[in-house]
N, C-alpha and C positions, 0 to 999 in steps of 0.2 A: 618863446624859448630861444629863438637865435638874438632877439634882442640883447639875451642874458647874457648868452656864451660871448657875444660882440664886443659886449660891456666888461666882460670878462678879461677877453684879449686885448682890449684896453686898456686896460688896468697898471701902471708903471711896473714893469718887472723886475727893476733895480730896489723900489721901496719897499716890495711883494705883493703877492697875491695871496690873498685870502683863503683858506683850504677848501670853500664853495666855489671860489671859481676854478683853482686847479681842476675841483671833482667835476666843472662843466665842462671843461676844457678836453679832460682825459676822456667824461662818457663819448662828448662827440667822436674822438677818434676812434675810440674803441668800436663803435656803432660802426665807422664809414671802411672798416676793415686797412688802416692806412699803413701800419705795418703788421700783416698777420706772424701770431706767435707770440708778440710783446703779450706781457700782462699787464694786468692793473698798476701795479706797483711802479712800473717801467713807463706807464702812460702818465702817473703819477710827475714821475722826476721830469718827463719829457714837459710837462703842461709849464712846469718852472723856468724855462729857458725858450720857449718857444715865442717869435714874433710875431706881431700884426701887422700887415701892409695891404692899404687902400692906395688902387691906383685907376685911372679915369680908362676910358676908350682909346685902342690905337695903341698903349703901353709897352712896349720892350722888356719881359723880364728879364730874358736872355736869349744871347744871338749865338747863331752857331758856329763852330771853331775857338769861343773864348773858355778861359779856365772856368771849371765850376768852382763857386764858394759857396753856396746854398741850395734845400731844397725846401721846394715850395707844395704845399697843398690848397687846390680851392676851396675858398668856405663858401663864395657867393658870384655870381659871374659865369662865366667864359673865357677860353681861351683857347686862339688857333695855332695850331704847330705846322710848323714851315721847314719843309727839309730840301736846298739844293733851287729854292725860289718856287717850288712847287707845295699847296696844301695836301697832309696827309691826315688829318685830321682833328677832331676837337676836344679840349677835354671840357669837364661839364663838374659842379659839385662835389667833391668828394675825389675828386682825382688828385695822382701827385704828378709833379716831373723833375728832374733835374737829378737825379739821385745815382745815373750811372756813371757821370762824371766823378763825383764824390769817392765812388768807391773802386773805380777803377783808374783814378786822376789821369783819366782822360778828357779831350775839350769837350764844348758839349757840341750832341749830335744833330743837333735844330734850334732853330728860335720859334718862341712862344709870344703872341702878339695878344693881349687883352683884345675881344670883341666887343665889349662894354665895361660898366664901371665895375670891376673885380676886387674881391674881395681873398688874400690870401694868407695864412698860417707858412709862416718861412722859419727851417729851421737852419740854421748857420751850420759852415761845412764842419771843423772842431767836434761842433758837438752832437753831430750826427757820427761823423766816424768813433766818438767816444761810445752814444749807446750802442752801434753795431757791435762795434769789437765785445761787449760787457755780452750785448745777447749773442754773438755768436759763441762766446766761452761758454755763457749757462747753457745755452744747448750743445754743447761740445761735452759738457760733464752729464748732463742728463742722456746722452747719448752712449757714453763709454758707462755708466750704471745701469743701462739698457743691455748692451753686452757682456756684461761680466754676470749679472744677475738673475735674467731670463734667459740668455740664448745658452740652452742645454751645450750646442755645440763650440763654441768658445770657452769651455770650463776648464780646461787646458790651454789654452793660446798666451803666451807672454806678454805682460803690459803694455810693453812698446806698439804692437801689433794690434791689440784692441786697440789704442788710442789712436792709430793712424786708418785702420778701418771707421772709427767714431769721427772722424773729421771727411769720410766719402758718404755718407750717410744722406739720403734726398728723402725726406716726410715726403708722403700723395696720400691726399684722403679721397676714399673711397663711398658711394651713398649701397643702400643696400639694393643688391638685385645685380652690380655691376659687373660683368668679364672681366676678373685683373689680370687675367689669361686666359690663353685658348688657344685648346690641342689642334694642332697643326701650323699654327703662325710661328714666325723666326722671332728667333729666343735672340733678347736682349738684353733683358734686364733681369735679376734677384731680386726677392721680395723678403723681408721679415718683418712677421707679425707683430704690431707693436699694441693695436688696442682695435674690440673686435671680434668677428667671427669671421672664417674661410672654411667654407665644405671642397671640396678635390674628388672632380669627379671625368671619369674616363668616357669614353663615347666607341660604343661597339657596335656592330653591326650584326643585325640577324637576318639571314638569308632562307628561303622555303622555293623550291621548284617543283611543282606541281608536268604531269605529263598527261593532256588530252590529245585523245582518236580526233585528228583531222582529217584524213582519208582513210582505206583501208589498208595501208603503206606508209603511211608519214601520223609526226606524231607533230605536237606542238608542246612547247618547251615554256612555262610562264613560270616566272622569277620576280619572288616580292624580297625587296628588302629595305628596312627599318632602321636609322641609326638612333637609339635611346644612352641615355646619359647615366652607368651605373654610379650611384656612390659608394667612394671608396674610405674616406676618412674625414672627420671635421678638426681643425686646426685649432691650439691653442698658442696662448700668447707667448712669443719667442721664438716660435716653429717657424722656419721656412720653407718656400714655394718659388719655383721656376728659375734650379739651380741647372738646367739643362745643357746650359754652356759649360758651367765648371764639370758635367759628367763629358762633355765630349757630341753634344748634340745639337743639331742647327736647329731644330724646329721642338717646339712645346709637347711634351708628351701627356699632358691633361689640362683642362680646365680647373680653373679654382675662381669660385664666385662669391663674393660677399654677401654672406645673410645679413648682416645688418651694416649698419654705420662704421666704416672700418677707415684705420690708420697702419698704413706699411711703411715702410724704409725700405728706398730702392738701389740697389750698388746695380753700377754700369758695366759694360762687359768688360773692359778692359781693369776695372777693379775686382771683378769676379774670377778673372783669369790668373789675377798676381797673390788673392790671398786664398782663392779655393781650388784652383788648380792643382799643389802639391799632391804627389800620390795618399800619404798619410791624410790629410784634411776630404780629399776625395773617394778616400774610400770608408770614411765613417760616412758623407754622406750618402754613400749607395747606400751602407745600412740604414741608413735611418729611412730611404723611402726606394729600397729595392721594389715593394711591390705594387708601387708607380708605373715602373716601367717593364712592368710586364707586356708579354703582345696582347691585344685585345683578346683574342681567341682564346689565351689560359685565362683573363678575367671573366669572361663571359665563360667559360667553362666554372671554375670555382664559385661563382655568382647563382649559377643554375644548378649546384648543388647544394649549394645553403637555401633556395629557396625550395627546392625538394624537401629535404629534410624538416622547415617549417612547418611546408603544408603537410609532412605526415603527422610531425607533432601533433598540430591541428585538431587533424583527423582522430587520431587516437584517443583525444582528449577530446571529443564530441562524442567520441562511442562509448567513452568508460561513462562520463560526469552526465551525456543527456542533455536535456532541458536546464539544466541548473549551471553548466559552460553556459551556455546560449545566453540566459538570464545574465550573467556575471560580466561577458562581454559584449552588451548591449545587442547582440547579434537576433534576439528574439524577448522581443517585451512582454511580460505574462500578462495570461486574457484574464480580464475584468470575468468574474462571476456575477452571470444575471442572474437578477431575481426577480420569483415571479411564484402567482398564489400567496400573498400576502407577506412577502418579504422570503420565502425558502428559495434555495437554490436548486439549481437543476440538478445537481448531484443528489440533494435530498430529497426531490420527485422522484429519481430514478433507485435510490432506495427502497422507497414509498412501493413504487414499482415490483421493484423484486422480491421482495416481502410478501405481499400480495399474488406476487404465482408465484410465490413456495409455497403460501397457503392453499392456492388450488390443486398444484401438485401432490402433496402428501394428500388431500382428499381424495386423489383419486388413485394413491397408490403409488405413486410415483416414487425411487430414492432419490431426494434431492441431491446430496452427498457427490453422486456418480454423475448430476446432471451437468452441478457444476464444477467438478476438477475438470470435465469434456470441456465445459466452456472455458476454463480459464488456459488450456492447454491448448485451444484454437488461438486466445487472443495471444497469449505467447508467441507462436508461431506467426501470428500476422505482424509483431514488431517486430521480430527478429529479421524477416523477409523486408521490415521499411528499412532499417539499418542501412547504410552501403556498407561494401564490401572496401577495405583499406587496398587493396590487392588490384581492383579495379577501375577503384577510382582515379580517374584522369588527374594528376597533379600540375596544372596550371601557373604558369612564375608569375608573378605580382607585377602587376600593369603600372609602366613606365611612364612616362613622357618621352612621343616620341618627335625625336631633334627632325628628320625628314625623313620620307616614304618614294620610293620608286616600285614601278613596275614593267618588267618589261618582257614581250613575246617573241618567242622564236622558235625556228621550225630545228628537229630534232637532228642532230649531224649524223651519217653513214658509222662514224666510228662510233659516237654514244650508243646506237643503235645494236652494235654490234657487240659492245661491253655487256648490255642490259643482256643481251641474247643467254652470251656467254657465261654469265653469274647468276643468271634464272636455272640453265642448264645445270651447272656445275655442280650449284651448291644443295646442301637438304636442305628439306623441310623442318622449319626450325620451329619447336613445341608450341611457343609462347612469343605475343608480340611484349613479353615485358623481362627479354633478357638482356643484359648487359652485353656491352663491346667483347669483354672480355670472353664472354660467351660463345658468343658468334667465331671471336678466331680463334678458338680451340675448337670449335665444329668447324671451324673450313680446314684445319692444321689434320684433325684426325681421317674429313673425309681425302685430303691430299693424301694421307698416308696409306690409305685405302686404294686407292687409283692404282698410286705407284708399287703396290704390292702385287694386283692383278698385273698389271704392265709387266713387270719381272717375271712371274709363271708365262705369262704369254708369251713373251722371247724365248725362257726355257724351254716353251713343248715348240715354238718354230723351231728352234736350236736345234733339235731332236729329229725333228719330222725330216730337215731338209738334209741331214748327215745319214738318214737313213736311207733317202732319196740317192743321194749320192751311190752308199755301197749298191745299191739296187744295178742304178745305170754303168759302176763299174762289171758287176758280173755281165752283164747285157753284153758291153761290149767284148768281155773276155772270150764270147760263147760265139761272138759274130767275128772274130778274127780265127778261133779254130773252125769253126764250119768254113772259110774263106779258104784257110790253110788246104785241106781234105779235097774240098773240090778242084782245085788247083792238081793236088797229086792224081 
């Protein structure tokens, strides 16, 4: 096969090439990724003007500090790069060089020495800046029809503004399973979704302290806590993610991870700053992903009320439907009927069965009638009693993956100690462990107002007592200055 391609590049490219060797010419590059993005068509026209150069061991293709006029690709060979008289490395098949000169007509930054007889594809400077420029425009238009036609939030933005946004625009492709963010790192970059899946998801922490008798006096103090990753929304094409700079935020307020094979567009912060920054552009995106940035604490609150609510759904649809939920959501697979005595089923033995002492019954007198409404008004009650109770049952939230687990012990502090005392003391006896907050502080609101009710009568009758005390020890004294007076006379 490289024979072909060889034979190919050899081939006079002033007389042409034949449209078989162009298609060899183009697959090779296509294959060796030599400029990602081109397409076919573009590998097409390049395969037309493109040179072959054979050159021996020891070769000079370019020395550092001279103008670039070409860039070169290995087809076969070696080649060592020389930066400042020191080796920085090799290229090998499939590699290119020379190409930043070209595009930023600057010298070039090393010389590249053949290590054997090398084999190179040179494309002349002209008509390399020719196809850039052509695919830097097709993607420059593929870009500004990108924003004008997916991104919901640009549906308003002036032409001019699109097209100088479409010209900051950086593709990163993504493989699936990847971080293209992560809550807590500094915010850099803006992301829009261009082809792809991204889920956004938040990371809360759940906290449980538990209090064991370590002495008869001290308690211990043990704290589990869990960080799981709730999800919040899955992203569709246009939508963007980790606009956290333009809200005014140094660091990432969620995660967002590629389900599958994904393509963003990344603006840089100081692009993010000049066209998302305005109040008006900044405050459609609060809307559009306010409850991103909620605190953990209200997401994990709202999150464990949707899973409440499930599992009563659940529930309630287990006790109406039975066996026939269960069947429907694979949660209970119906048992096989065995059979047995020659193909009948246990059900029709147990007919068999009963039929047979109702015969014995009525022989002896028996009303059947009475014997079995008794029976069937036991087995009633023995299902109603398997039931559970909705009102009881433990509602458990739906098991996460959890991000990391800590635990840690510690001894009980004088003031918690003191708290616990004081809100065992204070508060009732509250009916039920299944009332709401809301509950609770209207029993602590009504027994406060209770307290300070008796509190007031109590002042009133001291009020009382010691103004009576008083007149008392006034007459005393009244009684002990005339008897004073008298014996005196």
């Amino acid at each position: 096969e490289n024979e072909q391609i060889v034979k190919s590049l050899r081939a006079d490219r002033e007389k042409g090439r034949t449209h078989e060797d162009l298609q060899r010419i183009a697959t090779w590059m296509e294959k060796r990724e030599i400029m990602p993005g081109l397409g076919t068509r573009r590998f097409l026209e390049l395969a037309k003007t493109v040179h072959f150069e054979e050159v021996d061991k020891s070769h000079v293709l370019c020395t550092q500090g001279e103008v670039g006029d070409a860039f070169y690709i290995i087809f076969s060979g070696s080649v060592r790069v020389i930066i400042d008289g020191g080796v920085v490395g090799e290229l090998l098949p499939g590699n290119g060089f020379g190409e930043r000169s070209l595009e930023t007509d600057e010298p070039r930054s090393a010389t590249c020495i053949s290590t054997e007889p090398t084999q190179c594809i040179v494309i002349k400077s002209h008509e390399y800046k020719l196809m850039i420029n052509q695919h830097q425009q097709k993607r420059l238009k593929q870009n500004i029809d990108f924003l004008q036609l997916q991104c919901h939030l640009m549906r308003f933005w002036r032409s001019a503004k699109i097209v100088r946004l479409g010209g900051c625009l950086v593709r990163r492709r993504f493989l699936a399973g990847d971080a293209i963010t992560k809550q807590g790192e500094e915010s850099h970059v803006m992301y829009l979704l261009y082809k792809g899946g991204v889920s956004i998801q938040k990371e809360v922490t759940y906290m449980n302290e538990n209090r064991w008798p370590s002495t008869n006096l001290d308690y211990t103090v043990v704290t589990h806590e869990r960080t799981v990753a709730l999800h919040m929304r899955d992203l569709k094409i246009g939508d963007h993610f980790g606009e956290e700079t333009a809200l005014g935020f140094e660091t990432r307020q969620y995660s967002a991870i590629a389900t599958e094979n994904t393509e963003c567009f990344a603006i840089n912060k100081s692009d993010v700053i000049k066209f998302f920054r305005p109040n008006q552009v900044a405050a459609e995106l609060m809307n559009n992903v306010g409850d991103l940035y909620e605190s953990p604490d209200e997401v994990k609150e709202r999150h464990d009320i949707e899973v409440r609510k499930a599992e009563l759904y659940k529930s309630i649809k287990k006790q109406a439907f039975g066996d026939k939920y269960k069947r429907r959501n694979g949660m209970n697979k119906p048992k096989k009927v065995k059979r047995v005595n020659g193909g009948a089923s246990a059900l029709e033995q147990t007919l068999k069965k009963l039929d047979s002492r109702n015969k014995d019954k009525e022989a002896k007198g028996i009303n059947v009638e009475d014997d079995v409404l008794e029976e069937a008004s036991v087995g009633t009650k023995s299902l109603a009693d398997s039931v559970p109770s909705i009102t009881n049952q433990a509602l458990n939230p739906r098991r996460l993956p959890v991000l990391k687990q800590s635990m840690k012990v510690r001894k009980e502090t004088h003031k918690e100690r003191m708290t616990m005392m004081r809100a065992s003391m204070s508060l009732p006896t509250l009916p039920s462990h299944s009332m709401q907050a809301s509950d609770i502080q209207r029993a602590r609101q009504r027994h406060k107002n209770r307290m300070q009710g008796k509190g007031s009568k109590l002042q009133d009758s001291l009020g009382t007592i010691s103004m009576s005390e008083s007149i008392e020890s006034l007459n005393s004294r009244k009684s002990m200055i005339a008897l004073r007076a008298a014996n005196n006379k």
